[in-house]
C-alpha positions in Angstrom: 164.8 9.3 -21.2 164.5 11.4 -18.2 161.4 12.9 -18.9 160.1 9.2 -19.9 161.3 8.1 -16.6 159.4 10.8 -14.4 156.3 9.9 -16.7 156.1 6.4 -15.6 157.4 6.5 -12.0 154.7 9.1 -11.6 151.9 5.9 -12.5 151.3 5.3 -9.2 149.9 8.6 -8.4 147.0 7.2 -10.3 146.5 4.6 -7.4 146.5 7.3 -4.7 144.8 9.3 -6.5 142.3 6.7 -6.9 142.4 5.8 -2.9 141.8 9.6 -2.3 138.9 9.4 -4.5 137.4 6.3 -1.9 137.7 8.7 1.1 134.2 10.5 1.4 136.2 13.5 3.4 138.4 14.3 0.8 137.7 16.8 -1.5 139.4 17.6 -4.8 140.5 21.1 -3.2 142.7 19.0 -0.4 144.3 17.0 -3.8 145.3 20.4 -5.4 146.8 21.6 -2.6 148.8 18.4 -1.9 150.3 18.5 -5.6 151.5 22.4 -4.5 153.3 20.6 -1.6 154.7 18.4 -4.1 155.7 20.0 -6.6 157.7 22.0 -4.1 159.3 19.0 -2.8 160.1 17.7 -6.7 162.0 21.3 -6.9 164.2 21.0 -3.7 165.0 17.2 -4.4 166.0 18.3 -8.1 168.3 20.8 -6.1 169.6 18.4 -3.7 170.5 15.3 -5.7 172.5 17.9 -8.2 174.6 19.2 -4.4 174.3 15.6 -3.3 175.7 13.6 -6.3 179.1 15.1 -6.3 179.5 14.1 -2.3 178.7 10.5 -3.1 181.6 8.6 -3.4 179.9 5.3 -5.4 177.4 4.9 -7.8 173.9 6.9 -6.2 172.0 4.2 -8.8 172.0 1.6 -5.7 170.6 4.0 -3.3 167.9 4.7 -6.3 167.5 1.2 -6.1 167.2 -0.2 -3.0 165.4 3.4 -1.8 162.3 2.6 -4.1 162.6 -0.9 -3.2 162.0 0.1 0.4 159.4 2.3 -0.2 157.2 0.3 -2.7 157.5 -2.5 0.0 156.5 0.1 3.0 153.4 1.1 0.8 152.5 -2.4 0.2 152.5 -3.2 3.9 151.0 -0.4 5.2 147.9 -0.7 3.0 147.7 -4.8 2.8 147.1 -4.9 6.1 144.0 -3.2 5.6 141.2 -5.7 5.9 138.1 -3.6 4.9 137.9 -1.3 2.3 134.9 1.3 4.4 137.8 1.7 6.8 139.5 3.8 3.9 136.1 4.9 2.7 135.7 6.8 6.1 139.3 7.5 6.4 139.7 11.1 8.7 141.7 14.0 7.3 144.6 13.5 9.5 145.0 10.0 7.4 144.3 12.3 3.7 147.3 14.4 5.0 149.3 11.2 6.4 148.8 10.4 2.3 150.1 13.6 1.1 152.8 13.7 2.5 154.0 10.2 1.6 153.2 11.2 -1.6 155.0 14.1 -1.8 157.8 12.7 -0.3 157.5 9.9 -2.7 158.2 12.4 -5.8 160.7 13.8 -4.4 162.9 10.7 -4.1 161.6 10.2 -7.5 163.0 13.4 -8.5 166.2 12.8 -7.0 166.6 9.8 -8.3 165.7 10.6 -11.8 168.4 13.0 -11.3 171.1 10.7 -10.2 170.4 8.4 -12.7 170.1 10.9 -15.9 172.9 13.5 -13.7 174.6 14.1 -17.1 170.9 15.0 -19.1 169.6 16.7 -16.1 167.4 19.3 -16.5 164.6 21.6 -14.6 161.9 19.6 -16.9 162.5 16.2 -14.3 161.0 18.1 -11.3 158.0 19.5 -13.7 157.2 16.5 -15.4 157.5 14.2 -12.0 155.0 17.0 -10.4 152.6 17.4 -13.5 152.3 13.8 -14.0 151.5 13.1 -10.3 148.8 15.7 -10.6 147.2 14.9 -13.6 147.7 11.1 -12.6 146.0 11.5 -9.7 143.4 14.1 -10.4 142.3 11.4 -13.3 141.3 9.1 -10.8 140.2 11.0 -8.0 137.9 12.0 -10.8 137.0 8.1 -12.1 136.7 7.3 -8.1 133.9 9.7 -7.6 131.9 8.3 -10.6 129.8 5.8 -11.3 131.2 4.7 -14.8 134.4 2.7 -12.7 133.9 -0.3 -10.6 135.4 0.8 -7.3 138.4 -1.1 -6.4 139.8 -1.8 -2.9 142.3 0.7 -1.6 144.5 -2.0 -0.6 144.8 -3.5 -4.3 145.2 0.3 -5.3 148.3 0.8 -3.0 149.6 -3.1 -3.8 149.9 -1.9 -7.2 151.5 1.7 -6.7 154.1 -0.1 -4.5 154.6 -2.6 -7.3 155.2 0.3 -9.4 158.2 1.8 -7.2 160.0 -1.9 -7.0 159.9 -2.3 -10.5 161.6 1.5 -10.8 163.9 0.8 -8.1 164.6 -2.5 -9.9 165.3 -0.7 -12.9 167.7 1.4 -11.2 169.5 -1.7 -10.0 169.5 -3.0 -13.2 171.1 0.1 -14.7 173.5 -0.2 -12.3 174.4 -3.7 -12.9 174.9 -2.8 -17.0 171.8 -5.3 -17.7 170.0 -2.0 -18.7 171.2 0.7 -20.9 
Protein backbone atom coordinates (compact mmCIF):
# COMPACT_ATOMS: atom_id res chain seq x y z
CA UNK A 1 0.00 0.00 0.00
CA UNK A 2 2.79 2.30 0.49
CA UNK A 3 4.42 1.85 -2.58
CA UNK A 4 0.83 2.11 -4.27
CA UNK A 5 0.39 5.33 -2.44
CA UNK A 6 3.78 6.97 -3.65
CA UNK A 7 2.78 5.73 -7.26
CA UNK A 8 -0.34 7.73 -7.46
CA UNK A 9 0.55 10.81 -5.43
CA UNK A 10 3.49 11.05 -7.72
CA UNK A 11 0.55 11.63 -10.88
CA UNK A 12 0.89 15.03 -10.81
CA UNK A 13 4.36 15.12 -11.71
CA UNK A 14 2.96 14.22 -15.06
CA UNK A 15 1.26 17.75 -15.07
CA UNK A 16 4.50 19.62 -14.29
CA UNK A 17 6.19 17.65 -16.22
CA UNK A 18 3.87 18.56 -18.94
CA UNK A 19 4.00 22.53 -17.98
CA UNK A 20 7.85 22.13 -18.27
CA UNK A 21 7.55 20.68 -21.56
CA UNK A 22 5.39 24.26 -22.63
CA UNK A 23 8.37 26.43 -21.53
CA UNK A 24 10.66 26.85 -24.76
CA UNK A 25 13.81 27.58 -22.17
CA UNK A 26 13.63 24.40 -20.50
CA UNK A 27 15.49 21.75 -21.55
CA UNK A 28 15.24 18.06 -20.61
CA UNK A 29 18.83 18.44 -18.89
CA UNK A 30 17.29 21.19 -16.24
CA UNK A 31 14.32 18.29 -15.63
CA UNK A 32 17.06 15.60 -14.73
CA UNK A 33 18.67 17.61 -12.58
CA UNK A 34 15.55 18.83 -10.76
CA UNK A 35 14.53 15.00 -10.05
CA UNK A 36 18.42 14.76 -8.38
CA UNK A 37 17.22 17.53 -6.12
CA UNK A 38 14.26 15.62 -5.46
CA UNK A 39 15.04 12.59 -4.97
CA UNK A 40 17.34 13.99 -2.28
CA UNK A 41 14.67 15.74 -0.64
CA UNK A 42 12.34 12.20 -0.79
CA UNK A 43 15.45 10.72 1.25
CA UNK A 44 15.68 13.40 4.04
CA UNK A 45 11.82 13.61 4.42
CA UNK A 46 11.79 9.66 4.69
CA UNK A 47 14.40 10.35 7.44
CA UNK A 48 12.54 13.03 9.12
CA UNK A 49 8.95 11.82 9.37
CA UNK A 50 10.58 8.37 10.88
CA UNK A 51 12.53 11.17 13.86
CA UNK A 52 9.45 13.30 13.64
CA UNK A 53 6.56 10.69 14.15
CA UNK A 54 7.59 9.64 17.59
CA UNK A 55 7.59 13.58 18.80
CA UNK A 56 4.01 14.01 17.54
CA UNK A 57 1.76 13.65 20.25
CA UNK A 58 -1.76 13.03 17.91
CA UNK A 59 -2.39 11.32 14.94
CA UNK A 60 0.39 13.02 11.98
CA UNK A 61 -2.68 11.70 9.36
CA UNK A 62 -4.38 15.27 9.86
CA UNK A 63 -1.27 17.14 9.19
CA UNK A 64 -1.00 14.63 6.02
CA UNK A 65 -4.32 15.85 5.38
CA UNK A 66 -4.78 19.20 5.70
CA UNK A 67 -0.80 19.71 4.41
CA UNK A 68 -1.80 18.38 0.82
CA UNK A 69 -5.01 20.19 1.09
CA UNK A 70 -3.05 23.42 1.41
CA UNK A 71 -0.74 22.73 -1.08
CA UNK A 72 -3.01 21.31 -3.93
CA UNK A 73 -5.08 24.58 -3.22
CA UNK A 74 -1.71 26.84 -3.36
CA UNK A 75 -0.88 25.17 -6.80
CA UNK A 76 -4.35 25.75 -8.08
CA UNK A 77 -4.18 29.39 -7.26
CA UNK A 78 -0.91 30.17 -8.33
CA UNK A 79 -1.38 28.80 -11.81
CA UNK A 80 -5.34 29.77 -12.27
CA UNK A 81 -4.61 32.98 -12.20
CA UNK A 82 -2.68 32.70 -15.20
CA UNK A 83 -4.69 34.15 -18.07
CA UNK A 84 -2.53 33.27 -21.10
CA UNK A 85 -0.93 30.22 -21.71
CA UNK A 86 2.45 32.05 -24.06
CA UNK A 87 3.09 33.66 -20.67
CA UNK A 88 4.15 30.05 -19.50
CA UNK A 89 5.32 29.28 -22.98
CA UNK A 90 8.12 32.04 -22.50
CA UNK A 91 8.40 31.45 -18.85
CA UNK A 92 12.41 32.55 -17.73
CA UNK A 93 14.59 30.05 -15.93
CA UNK A 94 14.25 31.64 -12.66
CA UNK A 95 10.36 30.58 -12.95
CA UNK A 96 11.70 26.63 -14.26
CA UNK A 97 13.71 26.67 -10.97
CA UNK A 98 10.65 28.44 -8.95
CA UNK A 99 8.95 24.87 -10.33
CA UNK A 100 11.57 22.67 -9.15
CA UNK A 101 11.72 23.45 -6.15
CA UNK A 102 7.97 23.32 -5.41
CA UNK A 103 8.15 20.16 -6.92
CA UNK A 104 10.73 18.87 -4.97
CA UNK A 105 9.45 20.09 -2.04
CA UNK A 106 6.12 18.61 -2.98
CA UNK A 107 7.70 14.93 -2.79
CA UNK A 108 9.09 15.34 -0.04
CA UNK A 109 5.94 16.07 2.05
CA UNK A 110 4.69 13.23 -0.10
CA UNK A 111 7.35 11.17 1.26
CA UNK A 112 6.82 12.13 4.74
CA UNK A 113 3.48 11.69 4.58
CA UNK A 114 3.51 8.33 3.07
CA UNK A 115 5.63 7.57 5.91
CA UNK A 116 3.34 8.69 8.67
CA UNK A 117 0.58 7.13 7.28
CA UNK A 118 2.25 3.54 6.40
CA UNK A 119 4.89 4.35 9.81
CA UNK A 120 4.46 0.60 10.74
CA UNK A 121 5.30 -0.78 6.78
CA UNK A 122 7.77 1.83 6.30
CA UNK A 123 10.50 1.13 4.19
CA UNK A 124 13.49 2.90 2.12
CA UNK A 125 11.33 1.79 -1.16
CA UNK A 126 8.62 5.06 -0.28
CA UNK A 127 11.40 7.60 -0.99
CA UNK A 128 12.53 5.57 -4.30
CA UNK A 129 9.33 4.91 -5.62
CA UNK A 130 7.91 8.69 -4.79
CA UNK A 131 11.33 9.89 -6.62
CA UNK A 132 11.19 7.42 -9.59
CA UNK A 133 7.65 7.94 -10.29
CA UNK A 134 8.03 11.79 -10.27
CA UNK A 135 10.77 11.28 -12.82
CA UNK A 136 9.43 9.05 -15.08
CA UNK A 137 5.96 10.90 -14.61
CA UNK A 138 7.34 13.89 -15.64
CA UNK A 139 9.92 12.97 -18.13
CA UNK A 140 6.83 11.22 -20.00
CA UNK A 141 5.35 14.43 -20.62
CA UNK A 142 8.02 16.71 -20.89
CA UNK A 143 8.54 14.28 -23.75
CA UNK A 144 4.55 14.26 -25.16
CA UNK A 145 4.89 18.27 -24.58
CA UNK A 146 7.62 18.65 -27.12
CA UNK A 147 5.80 16.63 -29.74
CA UNK A 148 3.49 17.02 -32.14
CA UNK A 149 1.35 13.76 -31.56
CA UNK A 150 -0.45 15.62 -28.15
CA UNK A 151 -2.72 18.52 -28.36
CA UNK A 152 -1.01 21.10 -26.11
CA UNK A 153 -3.01 21.90 -23.11
CA UNK A 154 -2.92 25.07 -21.07
CA UNK A 155 -0.51 25.19 -18.21
CA UNK A 156 -3.11 26.43 -16.03
CA UNK A 157 -5.54 23.29 -16.58
CA UNK A 158 -2.17 21.17 -16.17
CA UNK A 159 -1.50 22.59 -12.62
CA UNK A 160 -5.64 22.70 -11.83
CA UNK A 161 -5.36 19.07 -12.17
CA UNK A 162 -2.05 18.26 -10.25
CA UNK A 163 -3.49 20.40 -7.41
CA UNK A 164 -6.69 18.28 -7.69
CA UNK A 165 -4.43 15.39 -7.34
CA UNK A 166 -2.81 16.46 -3.89
CA UNK A 167 -6.56 17.34 -2.31
CA UNK A 168 -7.81 14.11 -3.16
CA UNK A 169 -4.41 12.54 -1.32
CA UNK A 170 -4.77 14.84 1.42
CA UNK A 171 -8.42 13.90 1.49
CA UNK A 172 -7.55 10.46 1.62
CA UNK A 173 -5.36 10.99 4.48
CA UNK A 174 -8.31 12.58 6.29
CA UNK A 175 -10.36 9.90 5.53
CA UNK A 176 -7.92 7.41 6.90
CA UNK A 177 -7.95 9.29 9.83
CA UNK A 178 -11.52 9.49 10.28
CA UNK A 179 -11.83 5.23 9.95
CA UNK A 180 -13.99 5.92 6.58
CA UNK A 181 -10.85 4.43 4.82
CA UNK A 182 -8.94 1.34 5.71
Amino acid sequence: MPILSGLIVSVDAFFIGLSLGLQKKCRFFYLVLINIFLFALCVLGYLLAGQIYELITFDPDLIVGFAFIALGLWTILQFVRRKNSDDEANAPKKTIVLVGLVMSGEAMLITMGITFIFISQASVAIPLTVALAHFGYSAFSFYLARTRHVKRIPAALSHTISGLALITYGLFALFVEFGMVY
